[in-house]
MIZAVO-591190 format. One record per residue (C-alpha): residue in three letters; x, y, z. Coordinates in pm, 1 decimal, m for minus. Layout:
# MIZAVO-591190
["ALA" [X Y Z]]
...
***
This chain:
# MIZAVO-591190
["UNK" [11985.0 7713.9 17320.8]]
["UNK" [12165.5 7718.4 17015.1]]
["UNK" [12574.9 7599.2 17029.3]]
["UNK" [12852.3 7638.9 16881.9]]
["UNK" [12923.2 7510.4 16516.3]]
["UNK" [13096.1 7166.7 16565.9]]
["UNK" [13413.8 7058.9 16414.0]]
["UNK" [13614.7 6756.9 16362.4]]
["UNK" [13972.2 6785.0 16443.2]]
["UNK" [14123.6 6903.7 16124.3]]
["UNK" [13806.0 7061.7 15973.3]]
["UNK" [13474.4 7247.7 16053.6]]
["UNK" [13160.8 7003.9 15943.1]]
["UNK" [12953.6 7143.5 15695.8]]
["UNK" [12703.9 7436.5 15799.4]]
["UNK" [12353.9 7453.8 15714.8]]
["UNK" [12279.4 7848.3 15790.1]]
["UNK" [11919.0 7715.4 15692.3]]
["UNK" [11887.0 7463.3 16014.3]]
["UNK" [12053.1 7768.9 16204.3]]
["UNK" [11760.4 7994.7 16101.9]]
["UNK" [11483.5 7679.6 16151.6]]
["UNK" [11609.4 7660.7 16533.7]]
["UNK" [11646.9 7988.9 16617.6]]
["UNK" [11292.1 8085.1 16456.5]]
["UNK" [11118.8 7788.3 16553.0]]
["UNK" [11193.0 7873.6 16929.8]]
["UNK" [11047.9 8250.8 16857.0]]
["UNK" [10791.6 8096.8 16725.4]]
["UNK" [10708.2 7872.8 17003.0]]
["UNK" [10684.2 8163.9 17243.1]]
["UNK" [10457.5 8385.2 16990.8]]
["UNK" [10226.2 8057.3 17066.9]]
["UNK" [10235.0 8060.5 17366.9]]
["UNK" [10176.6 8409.0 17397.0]]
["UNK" [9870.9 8397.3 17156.6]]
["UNK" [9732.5 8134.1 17348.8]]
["UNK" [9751.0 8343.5 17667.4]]
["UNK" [9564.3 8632.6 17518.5]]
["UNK" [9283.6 8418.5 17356.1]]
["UNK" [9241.6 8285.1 17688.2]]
["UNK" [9249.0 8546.7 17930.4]]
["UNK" [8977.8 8729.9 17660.2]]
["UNK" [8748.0 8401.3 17753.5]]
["UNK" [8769.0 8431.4 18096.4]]
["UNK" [8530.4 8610.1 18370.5]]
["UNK" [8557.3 8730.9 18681.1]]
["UNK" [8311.7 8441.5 18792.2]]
["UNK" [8513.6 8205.0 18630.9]]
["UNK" [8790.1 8302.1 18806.5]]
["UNK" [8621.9 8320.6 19168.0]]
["UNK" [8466.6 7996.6 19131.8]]
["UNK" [8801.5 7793.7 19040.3]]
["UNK" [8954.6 7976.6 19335.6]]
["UNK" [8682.2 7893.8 19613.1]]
["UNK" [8709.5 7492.8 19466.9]]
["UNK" [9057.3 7525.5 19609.2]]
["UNK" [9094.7 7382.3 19993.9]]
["UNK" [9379.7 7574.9 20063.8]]
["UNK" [9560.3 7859.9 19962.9]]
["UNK" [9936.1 7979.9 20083.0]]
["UNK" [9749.1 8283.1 20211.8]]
["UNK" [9393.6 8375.2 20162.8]]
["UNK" [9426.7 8697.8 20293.0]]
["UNK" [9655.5 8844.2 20002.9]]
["UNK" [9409.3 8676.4 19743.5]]
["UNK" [9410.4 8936.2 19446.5]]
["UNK" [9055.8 8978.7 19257.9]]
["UNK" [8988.0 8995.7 18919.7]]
["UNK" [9142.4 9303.0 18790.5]]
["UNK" [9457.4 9228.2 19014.2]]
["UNK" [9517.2 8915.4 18911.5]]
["UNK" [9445.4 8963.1 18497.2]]
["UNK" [9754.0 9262.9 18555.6]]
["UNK" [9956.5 9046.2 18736.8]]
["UNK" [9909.8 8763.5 18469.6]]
["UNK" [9953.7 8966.8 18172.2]]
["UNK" [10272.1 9140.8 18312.9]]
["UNK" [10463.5 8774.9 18413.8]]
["UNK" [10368.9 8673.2 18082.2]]
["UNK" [10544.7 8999.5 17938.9]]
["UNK" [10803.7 8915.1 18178.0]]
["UNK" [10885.8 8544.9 18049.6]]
["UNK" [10772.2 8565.6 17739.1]]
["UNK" [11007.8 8889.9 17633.5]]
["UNK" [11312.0 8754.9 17864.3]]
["UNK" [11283.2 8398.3 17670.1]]
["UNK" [11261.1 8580.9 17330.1]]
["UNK" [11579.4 8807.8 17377.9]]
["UNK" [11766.7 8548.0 17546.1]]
["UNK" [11807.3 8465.9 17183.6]]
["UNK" [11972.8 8753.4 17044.4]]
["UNK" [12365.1 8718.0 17170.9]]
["UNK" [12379.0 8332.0 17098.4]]
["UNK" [12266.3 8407.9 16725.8]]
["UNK" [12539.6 8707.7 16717.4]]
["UNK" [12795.6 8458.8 16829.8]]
["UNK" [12669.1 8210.2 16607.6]]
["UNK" [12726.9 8445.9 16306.7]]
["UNK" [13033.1 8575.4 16435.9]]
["UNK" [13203.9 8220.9 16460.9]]
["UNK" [13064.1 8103.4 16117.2]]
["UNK" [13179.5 8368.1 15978.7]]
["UNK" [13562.1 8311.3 16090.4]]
["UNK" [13529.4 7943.5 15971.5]]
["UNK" [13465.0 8094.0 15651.1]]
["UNK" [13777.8 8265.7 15625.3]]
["UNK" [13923.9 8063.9 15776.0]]
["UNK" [13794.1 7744.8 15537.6]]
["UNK" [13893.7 7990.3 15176.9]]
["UNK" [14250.0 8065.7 15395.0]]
["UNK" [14340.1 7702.7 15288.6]]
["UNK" [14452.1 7666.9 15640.7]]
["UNK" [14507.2 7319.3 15812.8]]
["UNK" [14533.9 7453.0 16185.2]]
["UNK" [14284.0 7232.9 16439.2]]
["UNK" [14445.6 7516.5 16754.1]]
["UNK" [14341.5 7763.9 16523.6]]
["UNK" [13952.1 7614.4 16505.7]]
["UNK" [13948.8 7563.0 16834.1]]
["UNK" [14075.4 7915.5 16934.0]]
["UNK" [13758.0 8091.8 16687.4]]
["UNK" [13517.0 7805.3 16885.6]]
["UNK" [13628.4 7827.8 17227.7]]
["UNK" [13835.1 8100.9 17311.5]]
["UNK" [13675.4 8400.6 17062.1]]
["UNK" [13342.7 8276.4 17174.6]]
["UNK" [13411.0 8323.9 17506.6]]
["UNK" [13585.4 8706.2 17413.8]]
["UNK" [13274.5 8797.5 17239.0]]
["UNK" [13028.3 8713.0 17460.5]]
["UNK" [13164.9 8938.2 17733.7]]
["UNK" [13174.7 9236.4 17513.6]]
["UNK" [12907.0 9484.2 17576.3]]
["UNK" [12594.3 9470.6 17326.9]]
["UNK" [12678.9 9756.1 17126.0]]
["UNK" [13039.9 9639.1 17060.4]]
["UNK" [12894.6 9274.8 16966.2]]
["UNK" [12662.8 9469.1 16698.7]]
["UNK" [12972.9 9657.3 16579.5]]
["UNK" [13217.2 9388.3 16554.4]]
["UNK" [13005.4 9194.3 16325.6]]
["UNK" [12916.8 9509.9 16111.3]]
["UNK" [13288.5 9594.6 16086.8]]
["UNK" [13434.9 9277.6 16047.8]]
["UNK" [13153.9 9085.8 15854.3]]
["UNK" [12934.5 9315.4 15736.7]]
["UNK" [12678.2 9183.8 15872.8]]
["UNK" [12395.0 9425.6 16013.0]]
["UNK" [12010.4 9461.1 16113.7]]
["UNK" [11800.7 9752.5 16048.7]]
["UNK" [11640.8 9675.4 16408.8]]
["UNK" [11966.2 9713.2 16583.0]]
["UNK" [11789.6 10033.7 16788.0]]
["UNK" [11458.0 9803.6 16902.9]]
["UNK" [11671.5 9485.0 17005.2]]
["UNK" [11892.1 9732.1 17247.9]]
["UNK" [11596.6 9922.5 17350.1]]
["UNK" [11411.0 9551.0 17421.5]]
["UNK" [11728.2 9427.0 17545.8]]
["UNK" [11704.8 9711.5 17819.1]]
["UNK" [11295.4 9681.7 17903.7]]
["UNK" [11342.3 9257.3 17928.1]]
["UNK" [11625.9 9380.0 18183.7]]
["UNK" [11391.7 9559.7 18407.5]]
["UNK" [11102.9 9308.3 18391.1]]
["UNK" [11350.7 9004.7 18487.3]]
["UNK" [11520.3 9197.4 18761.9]]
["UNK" [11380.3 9505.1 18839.6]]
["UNK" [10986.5 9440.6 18878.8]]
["UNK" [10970.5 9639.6 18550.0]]
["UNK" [11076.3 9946.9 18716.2]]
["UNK" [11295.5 10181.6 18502.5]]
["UNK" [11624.6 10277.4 18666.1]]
["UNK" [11906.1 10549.1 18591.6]]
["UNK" [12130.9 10274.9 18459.3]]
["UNK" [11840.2 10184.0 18173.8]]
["UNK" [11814.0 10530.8 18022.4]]
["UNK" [12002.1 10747.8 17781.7]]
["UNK" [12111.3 11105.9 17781.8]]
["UNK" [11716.9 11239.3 17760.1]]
["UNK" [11650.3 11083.4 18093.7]]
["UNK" [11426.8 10804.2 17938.2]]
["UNK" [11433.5 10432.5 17807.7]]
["UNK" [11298.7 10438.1 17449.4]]
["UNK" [11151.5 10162.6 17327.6]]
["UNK" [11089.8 10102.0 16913.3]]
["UNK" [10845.9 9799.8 16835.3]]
["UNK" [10855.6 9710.5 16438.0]]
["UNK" [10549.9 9509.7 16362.8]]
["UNK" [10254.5 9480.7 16087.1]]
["UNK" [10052.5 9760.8 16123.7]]
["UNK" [9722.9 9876.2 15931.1]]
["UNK" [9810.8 10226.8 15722.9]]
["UNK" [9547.0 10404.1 15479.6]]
["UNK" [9684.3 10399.8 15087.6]]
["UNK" [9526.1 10612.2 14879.3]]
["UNK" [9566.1 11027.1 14790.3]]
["UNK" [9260.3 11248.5 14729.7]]
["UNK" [9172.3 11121.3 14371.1]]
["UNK" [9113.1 10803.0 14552.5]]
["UNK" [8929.1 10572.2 14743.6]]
["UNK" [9141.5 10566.3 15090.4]]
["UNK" [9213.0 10160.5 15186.2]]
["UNK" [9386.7 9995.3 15482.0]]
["UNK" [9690.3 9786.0 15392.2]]
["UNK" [9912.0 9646.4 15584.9]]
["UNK" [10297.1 9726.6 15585.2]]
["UNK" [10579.6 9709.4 15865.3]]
["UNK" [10579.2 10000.1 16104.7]]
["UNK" [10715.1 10117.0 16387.6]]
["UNK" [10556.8 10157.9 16721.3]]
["UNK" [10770.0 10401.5 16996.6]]
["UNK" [10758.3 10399.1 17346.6]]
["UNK" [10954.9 10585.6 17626.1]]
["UNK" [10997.3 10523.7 17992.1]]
["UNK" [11100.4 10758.8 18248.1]]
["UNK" [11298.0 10658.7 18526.8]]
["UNK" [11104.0 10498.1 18797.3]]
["UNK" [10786.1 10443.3 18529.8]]
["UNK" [10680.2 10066.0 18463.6]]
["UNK" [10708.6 9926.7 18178.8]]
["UNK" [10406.3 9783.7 18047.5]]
["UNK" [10300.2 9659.2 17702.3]]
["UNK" [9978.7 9619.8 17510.7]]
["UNK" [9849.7 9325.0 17352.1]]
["UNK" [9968.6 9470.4 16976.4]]
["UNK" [10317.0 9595.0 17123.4]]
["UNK" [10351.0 9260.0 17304.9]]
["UNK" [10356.3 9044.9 16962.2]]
["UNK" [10533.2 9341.8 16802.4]]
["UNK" [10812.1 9280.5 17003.8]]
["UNK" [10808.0 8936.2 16925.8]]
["UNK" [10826.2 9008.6 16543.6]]
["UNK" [11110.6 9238.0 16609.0]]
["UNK" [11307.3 8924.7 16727.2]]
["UNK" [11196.2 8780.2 16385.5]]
["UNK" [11323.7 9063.5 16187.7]]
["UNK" [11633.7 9073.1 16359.0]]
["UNK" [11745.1 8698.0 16337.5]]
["UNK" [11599.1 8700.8 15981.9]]
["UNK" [11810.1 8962.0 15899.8]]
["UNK" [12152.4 8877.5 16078.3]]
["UNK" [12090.8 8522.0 15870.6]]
["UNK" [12091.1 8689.5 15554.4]]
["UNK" [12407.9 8900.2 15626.6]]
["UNK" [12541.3 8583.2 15719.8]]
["UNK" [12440.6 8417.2 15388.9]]
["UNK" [12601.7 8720.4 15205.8]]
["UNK" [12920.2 8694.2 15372.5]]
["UNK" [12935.5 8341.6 15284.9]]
["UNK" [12900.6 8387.6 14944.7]]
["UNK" [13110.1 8666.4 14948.2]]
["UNK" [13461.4 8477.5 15103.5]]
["UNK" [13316.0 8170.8 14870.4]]
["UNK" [13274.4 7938.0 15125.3]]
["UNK" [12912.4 7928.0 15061.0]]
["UNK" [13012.2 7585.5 14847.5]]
["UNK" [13049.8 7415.3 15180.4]]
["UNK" [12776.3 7537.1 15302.9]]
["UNK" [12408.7 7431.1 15298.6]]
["UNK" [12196.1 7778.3 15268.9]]
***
């Protein structure tokens, strides 16, 4: 996981917002492979494959509660929803705190202040404030303070809310997970394949970024389909991609982007 930015006593060390992206992205992009890999291999598999691995077992915890084929492919796609969307939004409040405690060493490094309490007070003790503040306020302070925004901020709290009930709710939507309608909604922004074209011409597919919606009633499962799985895996993308660029802007704008590596 991602930490802090570290500082010498005096002053913060230089910041390379591009080795910020590279490790938040490369760990996204470590779980997209993983869940690629599990969807090319569970398309490869039969149901005699699968008996014939389990009978070449001498033991089993229970035999009896042995799932078949259909069982067990539903079971294995869902914990790899499960682990694979709980590891990928895990990553979404360290990168907010990241940006919101570069962005205070930047006005705090154009402040011409020489104040090591003060440094450690934005690393320690406003990192600590900020990370019990509720999602939505997080979002906000950095809007209002930093300008920096996302234009997935309504998929990241809707997946924020579905990786909830898959890590500790069997993936059962409660009362607590949906808004005033009664249900969770879920928005999914991936590549999607749209026809171009008007009636003079020949109608093409292209491909552009779309949105995908979902909504879950309370007590309703929440389940995911190969395309909406990765989708919500690019969302990630989009988000950190754009959080990093707000944070590149606001370094420019104080001027501290000098000390910076971008």
């Amino acid at each position: 996981m991602p930490a802090a930015p570290e500082t010498t006593q005096n002053q913060p060390t230089r910041i390379s917002i591009g080795d910020v992206a590279t490790r938040y992205l490369d760990s996204l992009q470590r779980i997209f492979d993983i869940v690629n890999f599990c969807m090319a291999s569970s398309r490869k598999i039969s149901e005699q494959d699968y008996d014939e691995f389990s009978h070449k077992l001498q033991i089993m915890p229970r035999q009896e509660a042995r799932m078949d084929f259909e069982k067990a492919k539903d079971a294995t796609e869902q914990w790899c929803l499960r682990n694979s969307l709980g590891d990928a939004v895990s990553l979404i409040v360290p990168l907010m705190e990241d940006c919101r405690t570069i962005s205070a060493l930047c006005d705090y490094k154009v402040s011409g202040k020489n104040d090591a309490a003060l440094i450690q007070k934005i690393v320690n003790d406003e990192r600590q404030v900020f990370f019990q503040l509720p999602v939505p306020e997080k979002f906000s302070l950095l809007k209002d303070k930093y300008s920096i925004e996302t234009p997935v901020r309504e998929h990241i709290e809707g997946l924020l809310s579905a990786a909830r009930c898959l890590l500790w709710k069997q993936g059962i939507v409660s009362q607590e997970d949906v808004g005033p309608d009664g249900k969770l909604h879920l928005k999914i922004r991936s590549i999607q394949l749209v026809q171009v074209g008007n009636a003079q011409d020949t109608l093409s597919l292209a491909r552009r970024m779309a949105d995908s919606e979902r909504a879950f009633a309370v007590g309703e499962k929440v389940e995911l389909n190969k395309a909406e799985h990765l989708g919500s895996i690019i969302t990630v993308g989009i988000f950190i991609s754009s959080l990093l660029q707000g944070l590149q802007a606001y370094a420019q704008k104080t001027g501290a982007a000098d000390d910076m590596k971008s």
